[in-house]
N, C-alpha and C positions, 0 to 999 in steps of 0.2 A: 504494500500500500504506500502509494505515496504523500506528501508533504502539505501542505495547502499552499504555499508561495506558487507551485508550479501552475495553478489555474488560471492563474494572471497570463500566463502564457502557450497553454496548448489545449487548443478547442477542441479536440477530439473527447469524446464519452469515454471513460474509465468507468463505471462503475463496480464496487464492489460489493454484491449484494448478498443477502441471507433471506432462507423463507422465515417465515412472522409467522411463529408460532405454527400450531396445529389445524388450521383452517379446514371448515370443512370442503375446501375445495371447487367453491363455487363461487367466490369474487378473487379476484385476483389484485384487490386493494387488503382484502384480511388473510393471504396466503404469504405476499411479498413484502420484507424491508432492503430500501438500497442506503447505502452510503456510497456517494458517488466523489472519487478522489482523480486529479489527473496528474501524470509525470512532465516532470521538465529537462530533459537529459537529450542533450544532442549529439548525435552522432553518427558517425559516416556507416551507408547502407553497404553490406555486402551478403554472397549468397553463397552458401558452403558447395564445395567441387564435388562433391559426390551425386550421384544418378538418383534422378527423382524416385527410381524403381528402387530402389536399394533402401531410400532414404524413409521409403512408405513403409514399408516392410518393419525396418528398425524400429520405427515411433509407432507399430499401430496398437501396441498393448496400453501404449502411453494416451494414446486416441481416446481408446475403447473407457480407461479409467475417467480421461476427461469429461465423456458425452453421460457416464454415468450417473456423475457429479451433477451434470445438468440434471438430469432424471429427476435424482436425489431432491434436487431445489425448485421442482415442483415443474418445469416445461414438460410437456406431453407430448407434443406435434410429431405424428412420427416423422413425415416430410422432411422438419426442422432438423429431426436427431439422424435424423440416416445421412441428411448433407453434411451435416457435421462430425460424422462417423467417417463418412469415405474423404473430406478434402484434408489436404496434409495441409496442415497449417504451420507446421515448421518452416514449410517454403514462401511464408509471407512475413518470416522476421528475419532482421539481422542473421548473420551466421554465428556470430558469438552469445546468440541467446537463444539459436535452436536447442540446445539440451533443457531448456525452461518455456519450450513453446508449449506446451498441452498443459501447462499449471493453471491453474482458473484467476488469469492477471493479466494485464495488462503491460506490454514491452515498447519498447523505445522501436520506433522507423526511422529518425533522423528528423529533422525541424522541428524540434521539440514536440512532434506527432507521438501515437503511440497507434497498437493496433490494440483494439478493446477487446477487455473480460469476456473469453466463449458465455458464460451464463449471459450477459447483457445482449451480446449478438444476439443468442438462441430467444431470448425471453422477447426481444423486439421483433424480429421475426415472427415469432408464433403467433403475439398479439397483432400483425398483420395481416393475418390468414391467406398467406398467399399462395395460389396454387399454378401449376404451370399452364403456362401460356399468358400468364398476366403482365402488363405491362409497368415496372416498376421504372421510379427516379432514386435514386441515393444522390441525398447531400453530402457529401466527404467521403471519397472513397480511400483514403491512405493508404492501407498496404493493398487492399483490393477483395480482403478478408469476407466483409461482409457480403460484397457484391455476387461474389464464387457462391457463397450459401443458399444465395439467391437464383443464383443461374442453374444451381446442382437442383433446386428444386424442382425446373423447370423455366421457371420466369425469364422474359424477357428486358436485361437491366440496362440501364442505360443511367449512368454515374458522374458524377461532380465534382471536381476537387481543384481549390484553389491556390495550390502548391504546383509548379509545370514540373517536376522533379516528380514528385508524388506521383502525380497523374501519368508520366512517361514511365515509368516502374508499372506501375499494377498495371498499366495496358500490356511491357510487354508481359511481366508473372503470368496475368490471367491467360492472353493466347498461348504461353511455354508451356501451360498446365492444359492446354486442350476447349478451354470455355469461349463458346465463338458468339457463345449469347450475350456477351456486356459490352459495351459501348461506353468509353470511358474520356471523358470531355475534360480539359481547364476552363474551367467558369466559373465566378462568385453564386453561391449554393441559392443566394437569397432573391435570383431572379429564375430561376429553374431551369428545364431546357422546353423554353417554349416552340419550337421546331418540330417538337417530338409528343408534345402534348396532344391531348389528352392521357394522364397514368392511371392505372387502378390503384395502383397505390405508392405512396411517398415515406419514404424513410429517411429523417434529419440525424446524424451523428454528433451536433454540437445543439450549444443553446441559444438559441434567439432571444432576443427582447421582446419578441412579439412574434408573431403568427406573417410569414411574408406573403403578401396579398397574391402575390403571381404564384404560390405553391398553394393556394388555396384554388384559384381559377383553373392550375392547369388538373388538380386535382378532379378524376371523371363521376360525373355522379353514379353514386351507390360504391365510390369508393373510399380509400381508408390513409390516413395518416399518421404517423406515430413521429412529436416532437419534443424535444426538452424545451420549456420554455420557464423563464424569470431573470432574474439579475445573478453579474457572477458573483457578488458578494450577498447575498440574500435566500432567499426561499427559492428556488427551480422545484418544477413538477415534470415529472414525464405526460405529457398530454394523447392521449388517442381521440382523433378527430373523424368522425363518419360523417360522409356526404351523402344527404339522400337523394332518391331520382327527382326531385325537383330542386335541388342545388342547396339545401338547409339542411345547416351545422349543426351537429349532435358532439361535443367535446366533455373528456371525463379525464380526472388527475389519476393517472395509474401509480405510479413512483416516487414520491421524493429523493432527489437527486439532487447533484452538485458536478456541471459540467463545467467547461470551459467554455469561449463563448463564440460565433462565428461569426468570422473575421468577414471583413467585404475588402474588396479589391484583390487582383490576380498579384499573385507572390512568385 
């Protein structure tokens, strides 16, 4: 877990979460608490010499222990747990923190990025209910983690990231790894990819001060949004937003959270 100065500087979602008691399983406000922390640690990207075949093999015990964790912490989605059962996700950190990539935490990518807590991924996800063939946006793709989960599901992603460094990594990672479904842009998150609009559903990786009116618009009715929203020194919620077929807002605080916050202008 990291520090709190580091929030001040790296917008990506860290969180680190626990289930909330014994819930009978049927809100998913009285099943989940997060305490949401982010890293501040910069450092240069590299990717270990070894064959991805080799490397899958090595970590898949390490995998298997991770996605159970999830289980453990109450996600259910099978969709969710089998994407994240098969993508190696060693191959989306650093090479000097692959022996710590299946720990349920969050790791340094370089620009004081990080790539987020598998439970956080898994948990956003599932409250997306996304099934294949849907058409998704992600706001911040960094290591390109999330997007893969999303494409292994099926979905058709199409991804955001305002880092051009960032963004040229996880385009090439994700085609190296075979994913011909994501679409991976440099744009400021908070105008969307209106080109590509209308999405069934939107997934924000930092926190807004507000709700960005063009991720509301390109958001398709009877579709779904999941975002951190509040201030970085104050209260944040994780928000899920439904759109219904006549274009009116349905929003409900899933999480309290403590993210970092998103940046505007290309880096």
């Amino acid at each position: 877990m990291q520090g709190t100065p580091s929030r001040t500087h790296n917008r990506r979602a860290k969180v680190v979460a626990k289930p909330r008691g014994r819930g009978s399983g049927r809100g998913r406000s009285g099943r989940y608490r997060a305490l949401a922390l982010a890293s501040v640690v910069l450092y240069s990207y590299g990717l270990a010499g070894q064959g991805v075949g080799s490397a899958f093999a090595q970590y898949g015990s390490q995998r298997a222990e991770m996605v159970d964790l999830i289980v453990a912490y109450g996600v259910q989605d099978s969709a969710t747990l089998a994407a994240m059962r098969s993508i190696p996700r060693h191959e989306f950190v650093p090479a000097q923190y692959r022996t710590r990539a299946y720990r349920d935490s969050p790791l340094p990518i370089g620009y004081g990025q990080t790539i987020s807590q598998p439970y956080i991924v898994a948990f956003m996800t599932e409250i997306l209910q996304t099934k294949p063939g849907m058409k998704v946006l992600e706001v911040g793709t960094g290591s390109g983690y999330q997007a893969a989960v999303l494409a292994r599901i099926g979905c058709e992603v199409y991804t955001v990231e305002i880092f051009e460094a960032l963004a040229d990594r996880a385009r090439w990672r994700l085609r190296s790894l075979g994913f011909r479904n994501v679409t991976v842009r440099r744009a400021d998150g908070h105008f969307g990819w209106e080109e590509e609009a209308p999405f069934d559903a939107i997934i924000v990786t930092a926190a807004a001060g507000y709700i960005p009116p063009a991720l509301i618009e390109q958001l398709k009715p009877g579709g779904r949004m999941v975002i951190p929203v509040g201030s970085v020194y104050g209260v944040q919620n994780l928000i899920l937003i439904d759109k219904d077929e006549a274009g009116e807002l349905r929003t409900r605080n899933v999480l309290p959270v403590a993210f970092v916050p998103m940046l505007k202008g290309l880096r």
